[in-house]
C-alpha positions as CSV (number, residue, x, y, z in Angstrom):
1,X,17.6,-8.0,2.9
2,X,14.2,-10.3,2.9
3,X,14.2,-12.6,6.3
4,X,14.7,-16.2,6.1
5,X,11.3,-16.8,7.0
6,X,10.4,-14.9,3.9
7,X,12.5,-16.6,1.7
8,X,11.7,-20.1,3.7
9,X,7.8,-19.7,2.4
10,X,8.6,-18.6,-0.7
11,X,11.3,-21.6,-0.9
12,X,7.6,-24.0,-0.4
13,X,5.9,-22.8,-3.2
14,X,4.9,-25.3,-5.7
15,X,4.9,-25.2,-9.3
16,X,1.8,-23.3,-10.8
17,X,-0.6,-24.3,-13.4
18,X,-0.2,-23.5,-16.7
19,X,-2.2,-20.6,-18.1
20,X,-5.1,-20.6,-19.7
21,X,-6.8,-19.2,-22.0
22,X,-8.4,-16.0,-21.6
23,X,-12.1,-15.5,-22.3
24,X,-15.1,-13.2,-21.8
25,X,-18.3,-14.3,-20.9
26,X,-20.5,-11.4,-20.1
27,X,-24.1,-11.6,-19.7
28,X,-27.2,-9.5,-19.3
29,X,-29.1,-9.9,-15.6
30,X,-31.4,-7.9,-13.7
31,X,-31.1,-4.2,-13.5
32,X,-28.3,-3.3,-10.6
33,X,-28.9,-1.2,-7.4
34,X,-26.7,2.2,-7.3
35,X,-25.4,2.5,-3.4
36,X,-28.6,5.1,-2.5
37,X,-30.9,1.8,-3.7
38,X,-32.2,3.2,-6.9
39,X,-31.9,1.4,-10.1
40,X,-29.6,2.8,-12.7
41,X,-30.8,4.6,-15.7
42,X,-29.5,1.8,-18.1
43,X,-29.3,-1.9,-17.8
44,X,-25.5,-3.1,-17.4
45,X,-24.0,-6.0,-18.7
46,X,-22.7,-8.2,-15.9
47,X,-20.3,-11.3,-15.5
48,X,-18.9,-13.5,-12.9
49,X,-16.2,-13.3,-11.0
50,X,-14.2,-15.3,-8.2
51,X,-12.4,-13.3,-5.8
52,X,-9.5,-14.4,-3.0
53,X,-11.0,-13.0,0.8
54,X,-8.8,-13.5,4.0
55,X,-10.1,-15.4,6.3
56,X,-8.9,-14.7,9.8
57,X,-11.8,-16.4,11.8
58,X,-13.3,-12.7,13.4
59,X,-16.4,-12.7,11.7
60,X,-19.0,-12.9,14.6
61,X,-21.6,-15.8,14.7
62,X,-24.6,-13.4,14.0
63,X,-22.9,-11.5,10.9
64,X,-22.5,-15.3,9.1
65,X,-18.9,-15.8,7.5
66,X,-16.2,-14.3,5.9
67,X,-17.8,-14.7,2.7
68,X,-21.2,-14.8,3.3
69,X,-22.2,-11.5,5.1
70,X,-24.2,-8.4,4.8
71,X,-21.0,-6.7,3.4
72,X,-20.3,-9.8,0.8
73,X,-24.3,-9.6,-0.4
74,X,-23.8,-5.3,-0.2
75,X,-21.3,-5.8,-3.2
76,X,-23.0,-8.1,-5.4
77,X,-26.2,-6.4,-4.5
78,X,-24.8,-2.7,-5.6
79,X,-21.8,-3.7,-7.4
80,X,-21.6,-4.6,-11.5
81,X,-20.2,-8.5,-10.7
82,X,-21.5,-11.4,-9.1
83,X,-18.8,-12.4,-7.0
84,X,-18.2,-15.7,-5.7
85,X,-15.8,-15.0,-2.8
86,X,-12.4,-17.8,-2.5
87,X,-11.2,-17.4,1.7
88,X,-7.6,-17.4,2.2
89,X,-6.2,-18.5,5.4
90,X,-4.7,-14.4,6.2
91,X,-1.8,-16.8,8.2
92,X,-1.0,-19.5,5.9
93,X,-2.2,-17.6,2.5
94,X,0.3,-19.2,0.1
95,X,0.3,-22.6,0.8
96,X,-4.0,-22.3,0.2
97,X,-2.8,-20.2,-3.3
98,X,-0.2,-23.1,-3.8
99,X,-3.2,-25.5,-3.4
100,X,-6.0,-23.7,-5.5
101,X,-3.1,-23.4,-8.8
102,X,-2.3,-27.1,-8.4
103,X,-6.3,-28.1,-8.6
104,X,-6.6,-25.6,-11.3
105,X,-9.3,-23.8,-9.4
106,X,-7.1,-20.2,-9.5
107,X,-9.7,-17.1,-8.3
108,X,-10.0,-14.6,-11.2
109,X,-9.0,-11.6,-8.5
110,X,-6.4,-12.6,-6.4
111,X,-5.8,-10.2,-3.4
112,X,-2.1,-10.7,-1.5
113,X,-0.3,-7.9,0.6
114,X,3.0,-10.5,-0.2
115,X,5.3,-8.4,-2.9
116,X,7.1,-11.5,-3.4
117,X,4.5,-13.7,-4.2
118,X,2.9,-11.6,-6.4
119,X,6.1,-11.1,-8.4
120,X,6.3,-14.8,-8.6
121,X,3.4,-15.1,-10.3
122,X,4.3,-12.2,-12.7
123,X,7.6,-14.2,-13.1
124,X,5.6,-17.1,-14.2
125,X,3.7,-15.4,-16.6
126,X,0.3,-16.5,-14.1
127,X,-1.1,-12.6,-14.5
128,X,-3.1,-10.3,-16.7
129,X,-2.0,-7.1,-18.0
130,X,-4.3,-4.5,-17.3
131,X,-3.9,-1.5,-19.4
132,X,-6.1,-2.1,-22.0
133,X,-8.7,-3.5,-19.2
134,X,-8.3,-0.5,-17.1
135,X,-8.9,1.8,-19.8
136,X,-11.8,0.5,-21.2
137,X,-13.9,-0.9,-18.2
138,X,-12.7,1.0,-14.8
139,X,-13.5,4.5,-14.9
140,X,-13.0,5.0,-11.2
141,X,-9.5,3.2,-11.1
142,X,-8.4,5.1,-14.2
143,X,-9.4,8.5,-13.0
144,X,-7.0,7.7,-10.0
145,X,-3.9,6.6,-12.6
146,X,-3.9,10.0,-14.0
147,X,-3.8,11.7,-10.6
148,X,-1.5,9.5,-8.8
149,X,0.7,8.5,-11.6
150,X,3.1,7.5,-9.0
151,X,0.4,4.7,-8.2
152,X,1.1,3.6,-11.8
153,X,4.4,3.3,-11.1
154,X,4.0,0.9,-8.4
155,X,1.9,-1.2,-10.0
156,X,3.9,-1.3,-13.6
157,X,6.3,-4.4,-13.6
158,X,9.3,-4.6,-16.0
159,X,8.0,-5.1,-19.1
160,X,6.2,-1.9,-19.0
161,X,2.4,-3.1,-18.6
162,X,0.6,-2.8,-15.3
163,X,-0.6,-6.1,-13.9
164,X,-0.9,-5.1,-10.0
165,X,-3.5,-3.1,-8.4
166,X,-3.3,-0.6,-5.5
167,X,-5.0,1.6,-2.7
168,X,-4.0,5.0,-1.8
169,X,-3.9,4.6,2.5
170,X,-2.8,8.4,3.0
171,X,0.7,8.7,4.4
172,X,2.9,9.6,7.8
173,X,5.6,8.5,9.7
174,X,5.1,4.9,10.5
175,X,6.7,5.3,13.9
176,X,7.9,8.0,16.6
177,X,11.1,8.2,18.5
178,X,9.8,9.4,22.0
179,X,11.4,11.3,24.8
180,X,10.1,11.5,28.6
181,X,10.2,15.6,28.2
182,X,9.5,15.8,31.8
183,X,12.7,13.9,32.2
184,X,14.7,16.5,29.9
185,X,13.1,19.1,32.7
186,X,13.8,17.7,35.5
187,X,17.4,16.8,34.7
188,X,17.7,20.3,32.6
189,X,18.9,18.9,29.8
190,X,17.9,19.6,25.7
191,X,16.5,18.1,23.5
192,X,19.1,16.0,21.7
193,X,20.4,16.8,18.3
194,X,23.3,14.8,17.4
195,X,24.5,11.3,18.7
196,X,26.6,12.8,21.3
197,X,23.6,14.6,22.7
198,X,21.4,11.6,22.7
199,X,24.4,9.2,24.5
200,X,24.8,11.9,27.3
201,X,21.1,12.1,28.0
202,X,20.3,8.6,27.9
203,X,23.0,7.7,30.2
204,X,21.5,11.0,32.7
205,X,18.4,9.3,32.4
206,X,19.9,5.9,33.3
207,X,22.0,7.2,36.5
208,X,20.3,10.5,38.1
209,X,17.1,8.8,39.2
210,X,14.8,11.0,36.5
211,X,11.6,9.2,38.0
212,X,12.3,10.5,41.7
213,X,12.0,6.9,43.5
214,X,15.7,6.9,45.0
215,X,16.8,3.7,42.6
216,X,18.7,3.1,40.2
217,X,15.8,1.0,37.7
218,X,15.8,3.1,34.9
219,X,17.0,3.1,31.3
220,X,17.7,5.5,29.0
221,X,16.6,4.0,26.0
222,X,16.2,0.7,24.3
223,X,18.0,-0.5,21.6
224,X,15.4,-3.7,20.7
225,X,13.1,-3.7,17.7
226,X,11.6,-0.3,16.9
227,X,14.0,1.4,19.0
228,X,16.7,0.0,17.5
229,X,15.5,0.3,14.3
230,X,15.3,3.9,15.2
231,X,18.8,4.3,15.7
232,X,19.8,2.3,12.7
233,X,18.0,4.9,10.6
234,X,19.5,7.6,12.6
235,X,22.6,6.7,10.9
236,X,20.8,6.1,7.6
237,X,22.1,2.6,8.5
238,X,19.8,0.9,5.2
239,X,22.0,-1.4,3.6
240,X,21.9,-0.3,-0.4
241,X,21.9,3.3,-1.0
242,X,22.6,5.8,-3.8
243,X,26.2,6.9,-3.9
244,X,27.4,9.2,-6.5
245,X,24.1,8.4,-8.9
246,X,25.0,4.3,-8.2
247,X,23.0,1.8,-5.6
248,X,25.5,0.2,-3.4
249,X,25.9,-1.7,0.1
250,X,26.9,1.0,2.7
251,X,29.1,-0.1,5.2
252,X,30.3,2.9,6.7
253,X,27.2,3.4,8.1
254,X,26.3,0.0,9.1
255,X,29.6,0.3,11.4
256,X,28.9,3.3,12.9
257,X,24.7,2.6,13.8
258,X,26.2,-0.5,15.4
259,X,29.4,1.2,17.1
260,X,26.6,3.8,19.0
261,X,24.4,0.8,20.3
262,X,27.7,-1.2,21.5
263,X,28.1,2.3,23.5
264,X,25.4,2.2,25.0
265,X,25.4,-1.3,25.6
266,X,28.8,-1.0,27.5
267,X,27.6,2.0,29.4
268,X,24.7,0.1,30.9
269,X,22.3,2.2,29.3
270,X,20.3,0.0,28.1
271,X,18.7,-3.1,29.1
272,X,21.4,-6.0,28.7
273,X,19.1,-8.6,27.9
274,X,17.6,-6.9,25.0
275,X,18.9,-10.0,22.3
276,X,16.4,-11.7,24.2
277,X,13.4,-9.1,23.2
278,X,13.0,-10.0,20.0
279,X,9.5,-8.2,19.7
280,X,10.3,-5.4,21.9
281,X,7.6,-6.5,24.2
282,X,10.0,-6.2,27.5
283,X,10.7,-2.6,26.3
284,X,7.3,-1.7,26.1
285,X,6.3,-2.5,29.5
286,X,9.2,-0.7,30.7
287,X,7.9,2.2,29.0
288,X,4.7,2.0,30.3
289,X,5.7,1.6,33.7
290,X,7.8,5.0,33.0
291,X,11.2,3.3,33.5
292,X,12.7,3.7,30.1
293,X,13.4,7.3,28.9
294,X,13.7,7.1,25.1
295,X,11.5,4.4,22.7
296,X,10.3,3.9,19.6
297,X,6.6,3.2,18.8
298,X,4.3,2.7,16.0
299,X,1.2,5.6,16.0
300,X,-1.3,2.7,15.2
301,X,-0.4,1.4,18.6
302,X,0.1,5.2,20.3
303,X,-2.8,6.8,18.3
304,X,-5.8,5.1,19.4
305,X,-8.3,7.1,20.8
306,X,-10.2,4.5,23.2
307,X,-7.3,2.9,24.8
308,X,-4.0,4.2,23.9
309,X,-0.1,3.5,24.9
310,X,-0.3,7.0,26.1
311,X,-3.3,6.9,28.1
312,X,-1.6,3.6,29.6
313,X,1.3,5.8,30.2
314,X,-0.6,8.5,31.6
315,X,-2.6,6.1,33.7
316,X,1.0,4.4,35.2
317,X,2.8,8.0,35.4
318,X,0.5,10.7,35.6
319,X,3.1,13.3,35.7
320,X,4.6,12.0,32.0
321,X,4.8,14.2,29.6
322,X,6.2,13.2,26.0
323,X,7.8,14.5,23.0
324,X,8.6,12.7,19.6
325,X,12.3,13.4,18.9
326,X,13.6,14.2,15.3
327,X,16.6,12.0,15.3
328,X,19.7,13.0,15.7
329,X,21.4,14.6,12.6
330,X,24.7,12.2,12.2
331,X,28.0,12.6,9.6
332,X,25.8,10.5,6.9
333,X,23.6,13.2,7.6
334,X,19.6,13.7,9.3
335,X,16.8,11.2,8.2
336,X,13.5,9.8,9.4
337,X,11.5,6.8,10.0
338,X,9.3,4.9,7.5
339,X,6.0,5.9,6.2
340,X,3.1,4.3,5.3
341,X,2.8,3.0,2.1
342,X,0.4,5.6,0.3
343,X,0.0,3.4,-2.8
344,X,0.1,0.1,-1.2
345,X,-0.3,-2.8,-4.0
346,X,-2.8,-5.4,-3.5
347,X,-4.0,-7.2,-6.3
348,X,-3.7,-8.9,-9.6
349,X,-6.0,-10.7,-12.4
350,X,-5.2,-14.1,-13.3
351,X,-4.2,-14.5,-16.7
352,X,-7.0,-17.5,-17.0
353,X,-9.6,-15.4,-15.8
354,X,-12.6,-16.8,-17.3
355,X,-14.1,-13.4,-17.7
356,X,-11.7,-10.7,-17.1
357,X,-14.2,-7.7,-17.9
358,X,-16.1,-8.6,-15.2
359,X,-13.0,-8.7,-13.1
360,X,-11.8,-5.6,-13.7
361,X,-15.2,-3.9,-13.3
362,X,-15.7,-5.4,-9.7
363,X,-12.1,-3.8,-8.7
364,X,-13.1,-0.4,-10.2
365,X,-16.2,-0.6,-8.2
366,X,-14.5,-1.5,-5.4
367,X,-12.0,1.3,-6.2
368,X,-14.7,3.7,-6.3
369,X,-15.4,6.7,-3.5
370,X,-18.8,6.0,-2.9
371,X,-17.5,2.3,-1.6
372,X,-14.6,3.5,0.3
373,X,-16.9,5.3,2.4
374,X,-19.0,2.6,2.6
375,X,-16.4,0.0,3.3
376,X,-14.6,2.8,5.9
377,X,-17.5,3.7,8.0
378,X,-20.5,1.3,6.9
379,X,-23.8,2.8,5.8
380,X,-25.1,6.0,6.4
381,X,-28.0,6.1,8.8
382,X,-27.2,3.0,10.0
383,X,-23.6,3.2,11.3
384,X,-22.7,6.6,10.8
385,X,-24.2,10.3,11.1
386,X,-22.8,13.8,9.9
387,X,-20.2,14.7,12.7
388,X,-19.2,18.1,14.0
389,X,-15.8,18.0,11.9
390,X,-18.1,17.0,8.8
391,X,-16.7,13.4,9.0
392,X,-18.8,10.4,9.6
393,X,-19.6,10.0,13.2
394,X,-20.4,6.6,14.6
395,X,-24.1,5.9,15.8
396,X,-23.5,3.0,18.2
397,X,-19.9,2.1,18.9
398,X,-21.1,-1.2,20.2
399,X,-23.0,-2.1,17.0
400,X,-20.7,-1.1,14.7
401,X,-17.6,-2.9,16.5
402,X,-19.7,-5.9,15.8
403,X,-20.5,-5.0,12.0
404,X,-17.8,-3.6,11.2
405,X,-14.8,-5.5,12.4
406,X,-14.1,-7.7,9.4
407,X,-14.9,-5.1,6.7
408,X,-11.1,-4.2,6.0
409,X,-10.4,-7.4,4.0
410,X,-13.3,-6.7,1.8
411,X,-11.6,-3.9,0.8
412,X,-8.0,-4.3,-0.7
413,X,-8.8,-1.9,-3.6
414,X,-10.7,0.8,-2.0
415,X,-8.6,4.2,-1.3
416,X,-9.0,4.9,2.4
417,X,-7.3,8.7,1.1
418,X,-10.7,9.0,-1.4
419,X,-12.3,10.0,1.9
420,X,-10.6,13.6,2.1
421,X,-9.5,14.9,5.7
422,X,-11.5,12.3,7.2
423,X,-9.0,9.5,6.6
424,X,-6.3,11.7,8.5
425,X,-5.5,10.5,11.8
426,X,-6.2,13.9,13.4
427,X,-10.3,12.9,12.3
428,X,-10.2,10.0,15.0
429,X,-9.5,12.3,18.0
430,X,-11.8,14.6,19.7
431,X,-10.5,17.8,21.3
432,X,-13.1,18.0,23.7
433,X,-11.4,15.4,25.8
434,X,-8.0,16.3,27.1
435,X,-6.0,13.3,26.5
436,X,-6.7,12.9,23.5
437,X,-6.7,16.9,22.6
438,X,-2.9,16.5,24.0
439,X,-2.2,13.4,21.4
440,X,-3.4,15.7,18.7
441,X,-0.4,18.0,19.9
442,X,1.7,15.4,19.9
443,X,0.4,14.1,16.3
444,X,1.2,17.7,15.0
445,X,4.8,17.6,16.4
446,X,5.5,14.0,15.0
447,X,4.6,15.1,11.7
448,X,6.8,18.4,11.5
449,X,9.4,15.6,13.3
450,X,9.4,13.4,10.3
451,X,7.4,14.7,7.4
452,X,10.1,16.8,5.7
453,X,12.1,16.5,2.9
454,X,15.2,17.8,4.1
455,X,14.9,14.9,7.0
456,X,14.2,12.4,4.7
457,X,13.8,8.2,4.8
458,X,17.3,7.1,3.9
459,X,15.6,3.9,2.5
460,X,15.6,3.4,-1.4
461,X,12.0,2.7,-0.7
462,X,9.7,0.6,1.3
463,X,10.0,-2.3,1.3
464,X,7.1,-3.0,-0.6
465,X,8.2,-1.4,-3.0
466,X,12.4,-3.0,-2.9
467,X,12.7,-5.2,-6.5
468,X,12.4,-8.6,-6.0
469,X,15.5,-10.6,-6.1
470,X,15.6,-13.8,-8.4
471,X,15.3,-17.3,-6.2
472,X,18.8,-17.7,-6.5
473,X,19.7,-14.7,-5.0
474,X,17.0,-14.0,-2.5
475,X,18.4,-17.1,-1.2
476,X,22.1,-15.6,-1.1
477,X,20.4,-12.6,0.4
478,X,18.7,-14.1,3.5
479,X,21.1,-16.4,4.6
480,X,24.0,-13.5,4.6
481,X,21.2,-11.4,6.4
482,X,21.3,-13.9,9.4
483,X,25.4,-14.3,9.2
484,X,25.7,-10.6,8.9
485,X,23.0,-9.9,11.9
486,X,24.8,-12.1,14.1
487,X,27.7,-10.9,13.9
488,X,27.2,-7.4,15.0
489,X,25.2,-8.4,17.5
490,X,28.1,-10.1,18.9
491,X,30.1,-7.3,18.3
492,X,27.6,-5.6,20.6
493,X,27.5,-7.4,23.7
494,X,31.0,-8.6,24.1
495,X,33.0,-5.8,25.4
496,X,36.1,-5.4,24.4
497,X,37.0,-9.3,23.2
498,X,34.8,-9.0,19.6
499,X,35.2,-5.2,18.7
500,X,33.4,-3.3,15.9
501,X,36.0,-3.4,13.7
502,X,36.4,-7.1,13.9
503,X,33.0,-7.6,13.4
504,X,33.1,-5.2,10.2
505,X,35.7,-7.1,8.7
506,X,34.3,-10.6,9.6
507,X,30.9,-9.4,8.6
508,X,32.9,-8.2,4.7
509,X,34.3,-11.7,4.6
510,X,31.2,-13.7,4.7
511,X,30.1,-10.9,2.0
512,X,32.4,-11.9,0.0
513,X,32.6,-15.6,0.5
514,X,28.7,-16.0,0.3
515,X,27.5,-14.2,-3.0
516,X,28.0,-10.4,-2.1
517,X,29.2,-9.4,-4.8
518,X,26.3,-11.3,-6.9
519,X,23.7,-8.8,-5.0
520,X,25.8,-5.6,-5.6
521,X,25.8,-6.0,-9.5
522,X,22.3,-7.4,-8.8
523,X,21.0,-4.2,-7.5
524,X,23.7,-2.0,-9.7
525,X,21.8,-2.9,-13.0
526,X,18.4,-3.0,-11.6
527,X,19.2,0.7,-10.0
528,X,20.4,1.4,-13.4
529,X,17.8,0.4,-15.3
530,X,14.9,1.2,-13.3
531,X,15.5,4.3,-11.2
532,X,13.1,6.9,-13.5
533,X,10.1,4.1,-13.3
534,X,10.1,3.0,-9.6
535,X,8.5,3.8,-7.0
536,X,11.2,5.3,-4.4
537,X,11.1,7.5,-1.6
538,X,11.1,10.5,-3.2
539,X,7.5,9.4,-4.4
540,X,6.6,9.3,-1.2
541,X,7.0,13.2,-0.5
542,X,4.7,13.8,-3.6
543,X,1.7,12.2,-1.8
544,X,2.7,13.9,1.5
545,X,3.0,17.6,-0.9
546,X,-0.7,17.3,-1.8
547,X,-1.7,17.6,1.9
């Protein structure tokens, strides 16, 4: 289900412009600079384009602005366009996009991570398709559509024609589910395998003191945000899934993710107040400050070499020592956590783009391997050297903090993955210094945790990827979400007086009563219809297979 405060900006949008009509105007200027500074052998036709750049105000004084900069004049300097960049508030993006269609200034290259807003301008018939485009005039971008067709897939909408453009990140598990293993040693106690297992070790870690102090001030796991989240997906606890070859809203599961946290909840194994921690920041601390047992993180926030959760760990608890747990294998069977998007879709080409050649050539450059270093690591010589691992080392960590900060958003089309090895996360840590040779162990864990198909995502997809639901019933869709959240929350923290199974037949009759049944037929066609051209989680294993 999308959140209300999705649905609540896409509920402000205003009406869009009508299209217009779509044109070329190529024409012949100086002789362009390849990326090593020499001219090409032949003069290239170039054109003009206006492309969308988030703006999010971290561009030092000294480096100019967002879209004035020595990485803005690097791409029109080496790159086949001259490209007058459009900034995008990154925190109010659609309201500016609602603005520049109602003034009839729309950018020719509009770059927006939102799914939903992107869709709404395919829905409008506001986009180009890009087949034709693609084929002709983007080598680079081509080449990659024949090797990840799945990238194709995600960028294809319903009519059959590609209109969206994407970036291949890499993939891994999104998040780990952690356990204090010197608290399993202490307390002699295994690794958890089932949900039985895990309830009888948190609880041990709750009441036998595991950090030695003589109090009881421990938990044994959370059950806010990520950790939560965790356990939901522990149960494959998802909402639609595939049942006997049909999509479908799974409430068994639903009941049962939510019956184990009201467990826990009544055991006082978990922090009572947790409603309260919407962000998970009060789990956090407590996991830093080595009083919670079991928690849920995100590797970019535990995989950073220079200042890490773990180092922060280490530096609170010295004696820590952690594990990433594969969760729990449960009656609906064993799963994992999400994964980055590998082919995360970015972009799209106005349908009124006054010179859509030149458009499409300025994304294939920017698709291109030679930029993706560039735009990953700077400029060799000047931010980066040949490492020991034979990936780019930085010169001056300093200067290129500086130069480098604001480069990302330049970048929506490059292919971090184009880079090889070097865009694994193993590349960012050195072995030569021990806390972050131990991450690399734990890295390795994590992924033979989560990165197997026989534990596998229980999601249809990511949600990227989810079909977007018509207005109507997006609407229907958040405002149940809320109802429906509420309720077993309820359910949780009220003992005995609201129990599970009167919050699974309360939570069925606002289903029903509020458009349910609308979103199961929804989602039964579109299942139907769609599921040998989508992207779905069984894509996702492809991209992890080429590793």
């Amino acid at each position: 289900m999308i959140s209300s405060q999705k649905w609540m900006s896409m509920l402000a949008l205003t009406a869009l412009s009508s299209s217009l009509v779509v044109g070329c105007a190529d024409s012949k200027q100086e002789q362009p600079k390849s990326d090593n500074g020499k001219a090409t052998t032949q003069a290239a036709v170039r054109g003009a384009a206006t492309v969308t750049l988030y703006d999010r105000g971290r561009v030092p004084a000294e480096e100019g602005t967002m879209d004035k900069s020595r990485w803005t004049d690097w791409v029109n300097k080496n790159g086949p366009t001259d490209v007058k960049y459009i900034l995008i508030p990154r925190t109010d993006s659609i309201a500016k996009f609602n603005t520049l269609f109602a003034s009839g200034e729309v950018p020719d290259v509009i770059n927006e991570y939102d799914p939903q807003y992107r869709d709404l301008l395919y829905q409008q018939k506001q986009l180009l398709p890009l087949d034709d485009l693609i084929d002709k005039y983007a080598p680079n971008y081509k080449k990659l559509l024949e090797q990840y067709p799945q990238l194709k897939k995600a960028g294809t909408k319903p009519d059959g024609k590609l209109y969206e453009i994407g970036r291949l990140q890499g993939t891994m598990s999104m998040y780990s589910l952690i356990i204090r293993a010197d608290w399993l040693k202490k307390l002699n106690l295994p690794m958890p395998q089932t949900p039985e297992e895990l309830f009888k070790v948190a609880k041990a870690f709750t009441e036998q003191d595991p950090d030695g102090d003589g109090k009881k001030n421990t938990y044994g796991i959370s059950i806010a945000a990520d950790t939560g989240m965790a356990i939901s997906k522990m149960y494959g606890d998802v909402g639609w899934v595939v049942k006997d070859g049909k999509l479908t809203y799974d409430w068994d599961r639903t009941k049962a993710s939510n019956e184990f946290k009201k467990m826990l909840f009544d055991e006082g194994i978990v922090d009572k107040d947790y409603l309260t921690d919407k962000n998970g920041e009060k789990a956090k601390q407590d996991w830093l400050s080595g009083k919670l047992g079991i928690y849920a993180m995100q590797h970019s926030q535990q995989f950073n070499p220079g200042l890490s959760n773990y180092q922060t760990l280490k530096k609170n608890v010295p004696g820590a020592e952690i594990l990433p747990m594969p969760l729990p294998k449960t009656q609906f069977g064993q799963f994992s956590m999400n994964f980055l998007n590998p082919a995360q879709m970015t972009t799209v080409v106005y349908r009124g783009a006054k010179d859509p050649v030149a458009a499409v050539k300025y994304i294939d450059f920017i698709a291109s391997k030679e930029t993706a270093v560039v735009m990953k690591y700077g400029l060799e010589g000047t931010h980066w050297k040949q490492g020991a691992n034979g990936c780019p080392a930085p010169i001056d960590l300093e200067k290129n903090k500086k130069e480098l900060v604001y480069v990302p958003d330049l970048a929506m089309q490059t292919s971090p993955d184009l880079v090889g090895a070097c865009n694994q996360t193993e590349s960012s840590f050195d072995p030569q210094v021990p806390d972050q040779n131990a991450y690399l162990t734990f890295i390795k864990q994590a992924r033979e945790a989560y990165e197997s198909p026989e534990r596998p995502m229980p999601d249809l997809t990511l949600s990227e990827h989810m079909p977007n639901l018509p207005t109507d019933l997006a609407k229907i869709n958040a405002d149940l979400s809320l109802q429906i959240t509420s309720i077993w929350a309820k359910s949780i923290v009220s003992g005995s007086t609201y129990t599970i199974d009167k919050a699974l037949a309360d939570a069925k009759a606002v289903w029903d009563k509020g458009g349910g049944k609308q979103l199961e037929d929804w989602y039964a066609k579109w299942y139907a219809d769609n599921k040998d051209k989508a992207f779905l989680t069984q894509d996702i294993y492809k991209f992890l297979n080429k590793k």
